[in-house]
N, C-alpha and C positions, 0 to 999 in steps of 0.2 A: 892176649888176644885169642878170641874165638878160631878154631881152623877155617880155611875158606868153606864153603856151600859148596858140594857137590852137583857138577848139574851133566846128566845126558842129554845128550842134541839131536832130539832125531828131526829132522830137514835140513839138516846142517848147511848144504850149498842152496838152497833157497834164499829168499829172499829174508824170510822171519830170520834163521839160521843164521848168515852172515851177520846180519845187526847185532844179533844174540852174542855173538864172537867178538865185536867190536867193542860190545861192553865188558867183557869178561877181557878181552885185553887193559881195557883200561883200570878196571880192579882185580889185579890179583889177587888183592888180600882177602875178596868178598869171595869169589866163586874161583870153582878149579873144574873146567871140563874133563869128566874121566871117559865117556863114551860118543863117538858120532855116527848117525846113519847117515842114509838117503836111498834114495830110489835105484840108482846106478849109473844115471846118465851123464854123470860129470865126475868121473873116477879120479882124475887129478885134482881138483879142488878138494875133491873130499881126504885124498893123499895127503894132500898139499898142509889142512885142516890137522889131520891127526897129527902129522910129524911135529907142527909146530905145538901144539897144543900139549902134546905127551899124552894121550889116551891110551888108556887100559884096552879098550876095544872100539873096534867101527863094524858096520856093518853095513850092506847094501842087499837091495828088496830084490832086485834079479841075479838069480844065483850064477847065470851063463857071463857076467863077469867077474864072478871073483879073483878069476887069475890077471884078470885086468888090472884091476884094483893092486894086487901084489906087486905086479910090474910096475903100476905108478908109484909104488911106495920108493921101489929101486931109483928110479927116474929123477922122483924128486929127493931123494939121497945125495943124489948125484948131482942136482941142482943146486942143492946146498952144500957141498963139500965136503961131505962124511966119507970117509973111509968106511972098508967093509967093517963089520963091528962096530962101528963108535953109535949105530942108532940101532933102534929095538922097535921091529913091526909089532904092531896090536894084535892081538886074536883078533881075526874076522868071521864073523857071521854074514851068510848069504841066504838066503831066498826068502821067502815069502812069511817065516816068522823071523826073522831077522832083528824088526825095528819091536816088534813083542818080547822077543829074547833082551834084547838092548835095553827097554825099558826095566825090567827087573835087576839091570848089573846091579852088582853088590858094592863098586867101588870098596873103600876101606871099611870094610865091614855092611856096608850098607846104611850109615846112620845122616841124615841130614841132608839124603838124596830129592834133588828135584830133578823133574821129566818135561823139557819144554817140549811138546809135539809141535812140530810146525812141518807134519807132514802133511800135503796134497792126499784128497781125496777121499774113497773109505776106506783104502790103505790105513788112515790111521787109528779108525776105530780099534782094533785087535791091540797097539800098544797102547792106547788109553785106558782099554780094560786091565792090561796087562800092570803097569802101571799102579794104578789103585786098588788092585788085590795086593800089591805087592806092599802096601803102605804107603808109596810116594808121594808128594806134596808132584802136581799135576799141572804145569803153566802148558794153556791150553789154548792153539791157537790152528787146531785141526776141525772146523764148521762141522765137519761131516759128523764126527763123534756124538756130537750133541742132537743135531740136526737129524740123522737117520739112526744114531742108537740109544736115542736119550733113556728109555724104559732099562735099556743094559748096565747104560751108565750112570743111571742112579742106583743100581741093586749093585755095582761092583763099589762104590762110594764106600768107606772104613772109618771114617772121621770129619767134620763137618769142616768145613772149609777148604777140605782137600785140592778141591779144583780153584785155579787162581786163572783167570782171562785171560787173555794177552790180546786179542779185539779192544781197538782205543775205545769202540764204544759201550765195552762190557766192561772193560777197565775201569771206564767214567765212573759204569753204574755201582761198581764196587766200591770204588773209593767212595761215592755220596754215599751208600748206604751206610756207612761209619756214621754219619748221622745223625742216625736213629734206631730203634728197636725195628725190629718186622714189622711188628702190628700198629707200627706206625707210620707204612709207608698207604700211601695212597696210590700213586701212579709210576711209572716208569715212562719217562719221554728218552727215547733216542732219536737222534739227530740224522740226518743224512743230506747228503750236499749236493742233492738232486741230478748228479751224475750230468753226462750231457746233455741233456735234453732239458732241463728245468724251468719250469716256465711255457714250456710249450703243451696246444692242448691236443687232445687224441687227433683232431684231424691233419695236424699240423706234423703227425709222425709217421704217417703211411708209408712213405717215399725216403725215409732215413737209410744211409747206408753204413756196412759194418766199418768204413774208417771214421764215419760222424761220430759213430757210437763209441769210438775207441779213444775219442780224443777226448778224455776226463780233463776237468778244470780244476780241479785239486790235487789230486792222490796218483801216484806212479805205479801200477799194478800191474799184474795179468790179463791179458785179454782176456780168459772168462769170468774175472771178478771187476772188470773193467764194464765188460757188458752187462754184466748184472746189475751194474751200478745206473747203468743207463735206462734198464727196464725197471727198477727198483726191488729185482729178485731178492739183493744180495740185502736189503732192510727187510723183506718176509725172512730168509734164513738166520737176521739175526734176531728177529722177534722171537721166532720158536727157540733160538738158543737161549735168550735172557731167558723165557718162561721155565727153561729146564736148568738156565744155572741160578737162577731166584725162587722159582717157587710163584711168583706173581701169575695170576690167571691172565688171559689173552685180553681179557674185555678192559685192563689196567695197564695195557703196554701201548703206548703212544707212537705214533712219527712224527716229527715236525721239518719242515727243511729247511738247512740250514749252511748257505752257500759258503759261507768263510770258511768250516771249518776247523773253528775254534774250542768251541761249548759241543764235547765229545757225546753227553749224555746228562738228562737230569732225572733225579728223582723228586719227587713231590709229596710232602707228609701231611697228617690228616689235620694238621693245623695250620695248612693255608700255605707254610713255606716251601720253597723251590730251592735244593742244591744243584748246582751245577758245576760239570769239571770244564777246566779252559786251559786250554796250552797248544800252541802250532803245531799245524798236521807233519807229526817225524814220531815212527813207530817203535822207535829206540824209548821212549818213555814207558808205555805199557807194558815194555820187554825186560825193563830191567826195572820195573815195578815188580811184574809174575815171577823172576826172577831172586828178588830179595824180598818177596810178601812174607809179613807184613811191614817190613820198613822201608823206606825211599832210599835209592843209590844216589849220591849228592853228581848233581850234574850229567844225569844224562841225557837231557838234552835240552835245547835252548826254552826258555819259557816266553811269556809275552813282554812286547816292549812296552811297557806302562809310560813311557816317555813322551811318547804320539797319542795321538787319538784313533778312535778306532769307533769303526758303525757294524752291529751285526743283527743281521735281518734274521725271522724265523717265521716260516709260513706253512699252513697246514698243507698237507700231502693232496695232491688232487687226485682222489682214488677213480673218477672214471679216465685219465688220463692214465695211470700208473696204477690201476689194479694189484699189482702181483701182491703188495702188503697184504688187503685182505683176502687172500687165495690161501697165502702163507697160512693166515690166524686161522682160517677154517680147515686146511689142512692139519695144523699142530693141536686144535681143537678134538677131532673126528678121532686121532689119533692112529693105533691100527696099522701102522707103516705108512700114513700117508706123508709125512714128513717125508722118510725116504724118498718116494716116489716122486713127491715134488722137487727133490734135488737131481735126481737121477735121469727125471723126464728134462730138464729144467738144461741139463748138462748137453742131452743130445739139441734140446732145440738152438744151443746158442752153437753147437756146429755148425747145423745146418745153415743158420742166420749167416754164418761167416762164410759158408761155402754158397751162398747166394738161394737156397734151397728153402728160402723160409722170407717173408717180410719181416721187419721189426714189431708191428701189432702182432703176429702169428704166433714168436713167442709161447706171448702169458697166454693166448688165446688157447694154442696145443698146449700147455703145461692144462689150462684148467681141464680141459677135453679128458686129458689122463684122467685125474685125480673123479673127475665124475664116472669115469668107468673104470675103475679099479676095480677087483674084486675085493670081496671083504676079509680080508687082509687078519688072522690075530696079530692081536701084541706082540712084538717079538720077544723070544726068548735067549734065542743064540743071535750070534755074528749071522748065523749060516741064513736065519730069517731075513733078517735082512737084503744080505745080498741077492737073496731069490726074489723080494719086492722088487728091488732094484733093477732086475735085471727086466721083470717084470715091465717095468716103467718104462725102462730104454727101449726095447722092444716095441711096444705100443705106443712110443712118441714117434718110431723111424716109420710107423705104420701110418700112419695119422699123415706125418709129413710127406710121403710118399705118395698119400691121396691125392695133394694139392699138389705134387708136381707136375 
């Protein structure tokens, strides 16, 4: 038998992270965690994480706790009944390249390593890059990488499949495209589950509050991927990601919506047929799909009950109710940094929504307002581009919002 898959964890106590851990407990034989990050803000878990795990290294994004970190490692030493000696702290790494350091560990030698990002923010841009300069096979489930450095993160690319999804709805698309050759795809439909509001027309949203918005009918998330799901931001961001982990032009990526949940993504070939993936919304499948790409971990998560019956509706997207899709496509179109922009603007407005400082229309309305007065922006070259668009964006959205208060 083959040695286990090496894998680094950077988001480790997140929500991607813990699943990610749940499957690697369950095969040991498949995968062996040798590195964890995270941000900093839950240094016992992430302790907690290494000790069991046996990691080579951890790392965390704010350096003003490292000694935190060292202390929990004691703590939970201590909670598991180790005598002094019987356990061995990881190198840590702190601050700000941390989870880029991380991404490169060598493990045993460096050979067979995979990098799940499943860090928040554009925090993770810097180890995504880092990452596939390095050669790593890249299970990618940080939006922002794609979404605000896509231009970076096709020129650090080394080998052609490097990057493997971990988005069920990028997952889908990957798996259908098995399929078929490239030049035999016609379309890209991605699914979305119309978030709270579905069904409802524009006038029908004015008076929405941020706890309507938060009560998703399918998916367990984040409040700001919760709200996105409700304004339809988070189907623009993942439009612009399919087009940069495909290759497919915008005018060939779809939305349809689709309340159950099921049928994660379809693709469509230029002879009339339609694949599509189906398996119940539990993000454990996509994870230990990016996880062991290109082969399947038997049993990672429950599949459909073919036993029952079953009815699943799909309806087109109603873009004057739910613009932000095509905001997205013109944005990821225009190029230029306007992706950034639209996630960065995208980011303050759903503060402000929550801190009562914004309607629900107001949103997309300030996200498009940005993006039409941006300046003209080059392509980026560095990380450092970027984050100057970015900051760019935030700025001129808290400006914008400030008018109307």
């Amino acid at each position: 038998m083959s040695s286990p898959r090496e894998i680094v964890l950077l988001g480790s106590t997140g929500s991607i992270g813990t699943q990610a851990i749940d499957i690697v407990r369950r095969n040991p034989d498949r995968f062996r965690v040798v590195a964890v990050g995270g941000g900093g803000g839950n240094v016992e878990l992430l302790a907690a994480q290494a000790l069991e795990l046996g990691v080579e290294a951890v790392g965390v994004a704010r350096a003003s706790v490292a000694q935190d970190l060292q202390l929990a490692f004691y703590a939970e030493a201590s909670r598991r009944g180790y005598a002094t000696g019987d356990f061995r702290i990881p190198k840590i790494l702190a601050g700000p390249d941390a989870m880029a350091e991380l991404a490169e560990w060598p493990g045993s030698g460096g050979r067979d390593v995979t990098v799940l990002n499943g860090v928040v923010g554009s925090l993770g841009l810097a180890p995504t890059l880092a990452a596939l300069r390095a050669g790593r096979t890249l299970a990618l489930a940080n939006k922002e990488s794609l979404v605000a450095g896509g231009p970076l993160v096709r020129a650090a690319v080394t080998r052609p499949g490097q990057i493997v999804p971990v988005d069920s709805e990028h997952s889908a698309l990957a798996q259908c495209l098995r399929g078929g050759s490239a030049d035999e795809v016609r379309r890209l439909v991605l699914t979305a589950s119309g978030g709270a509001f579905r069904g409802r027309r524009r006038d029908e949203l004015t008076d929405v509050t941020p706890e309507q918005a938060l009560a998703h009918p399918t998916w367990r998330m984040g409040p700001v991927v919760t709200i996105n799901s409700a304004t339809l931001v988070n189907k623009g961001l993942e439009v612009i990601e399919a087009h940069e982990l495909f290759g497919i032009g915008y005018d060939a990526i779809e939305v349809m919506v689709h309340p159950q949940s099921v049928i994660h993504s379809m693709v469509e070939f230029v002879d009339g047929s339609t694949l599509a993936q189906a398996s119940p919304p539990d993000m454990r499948l996509p994870i230990a799909l990016a996880l062991g790409w290109p082969d399947r971990v038997p049993d990672a998560a429950p599949g459909v009950d073919w036993t029952g019956a079953h009815t699943w509706e799909f309806t087109p997207l109603d873009d004057a109710a739910f613009p932000a899709v095509r905001v997205a496509k013109e944005a990821g179109a225009a190029g230029r940094c306007r992706p950034a922009v639209y996630n960065a603007a995208n980011e303050e407005c759903v503060a402000a929504f929550v801190a009562g400082r914004l309607p629900f229309l107001g949103m997309v309305e300030t996200l498009e307002r940005v993006l039409d007065e941006a300046p003209d922006f080059d392509e980026p070259g560095t990380v450092e581009d970027v984050l100057e668009a970015e900051s760019w964006a935030r700025a001129h959205a808290l400006r914008i919002i400030g008018e109307g208060a």
